[in-house]
C-alpha positions in Angstrom: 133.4 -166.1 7.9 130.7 -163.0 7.7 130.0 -162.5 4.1 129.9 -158.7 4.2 132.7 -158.4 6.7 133.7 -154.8 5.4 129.7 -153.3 6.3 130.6 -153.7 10.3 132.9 -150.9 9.1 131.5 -147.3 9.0 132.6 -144.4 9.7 132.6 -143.2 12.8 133.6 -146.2 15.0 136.5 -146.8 17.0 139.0 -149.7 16.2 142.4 -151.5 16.9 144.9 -153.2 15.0 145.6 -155.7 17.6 149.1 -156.3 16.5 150.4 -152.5 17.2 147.6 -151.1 19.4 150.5 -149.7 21.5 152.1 -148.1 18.5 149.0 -146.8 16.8 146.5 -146.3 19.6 143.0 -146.1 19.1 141.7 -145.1 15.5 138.8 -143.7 14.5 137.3 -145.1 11.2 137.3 -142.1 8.2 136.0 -143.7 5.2 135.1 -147.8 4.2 135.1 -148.7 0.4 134.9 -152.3 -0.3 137.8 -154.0 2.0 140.1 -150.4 2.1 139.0 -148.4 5.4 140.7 -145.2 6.5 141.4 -145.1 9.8 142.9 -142.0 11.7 144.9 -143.1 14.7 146.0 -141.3 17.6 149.6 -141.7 17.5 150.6 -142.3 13.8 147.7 -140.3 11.7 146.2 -141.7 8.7 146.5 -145.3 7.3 144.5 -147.0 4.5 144.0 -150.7 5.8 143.2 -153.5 3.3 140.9 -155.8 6.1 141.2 -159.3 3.6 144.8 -159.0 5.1 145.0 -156.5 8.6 142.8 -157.3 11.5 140.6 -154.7 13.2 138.8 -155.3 16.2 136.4 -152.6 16.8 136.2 -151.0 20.7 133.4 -149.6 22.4 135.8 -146.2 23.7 132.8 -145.7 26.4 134.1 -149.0 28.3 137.8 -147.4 27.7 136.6 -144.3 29.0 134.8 -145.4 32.1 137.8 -147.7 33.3 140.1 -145.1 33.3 138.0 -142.6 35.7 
């Protein structure tokens, strides 16, 4: 397990919660304090995530981008 799992976390990058990506969409990371992260998601807004119990997996949206063109 990465000791300072919460630090890959900043704002600014893109994420999924793999379990309702087609519900939430893409979200874009607002704020990261300790293991709560604010994310804003396209379809559903804001949501405070604790990450010692949700999964993120953070996206590179360039790669998203250029496979739908």
């Amino acid at each position: 397990m990465i000791e300072n799992y919460s630090s890959l976390f900043t704002p600014g990058i893109f994420v999924i919660n793999p379990n309702k990506k087609n519900e939430w969409g893409i979200g874009q990371i607002q704020s990261s304090i300790n293991e709560l992260i604010t994310v804003n998601f396209e379809n559903v807004g804001k949501k405070t995530i604790d990450i010692s119990e949700i999964n993120l997996e953070i996206i590179n949206i360039n790669e998203i981008s250029r496979s739908i063109s």
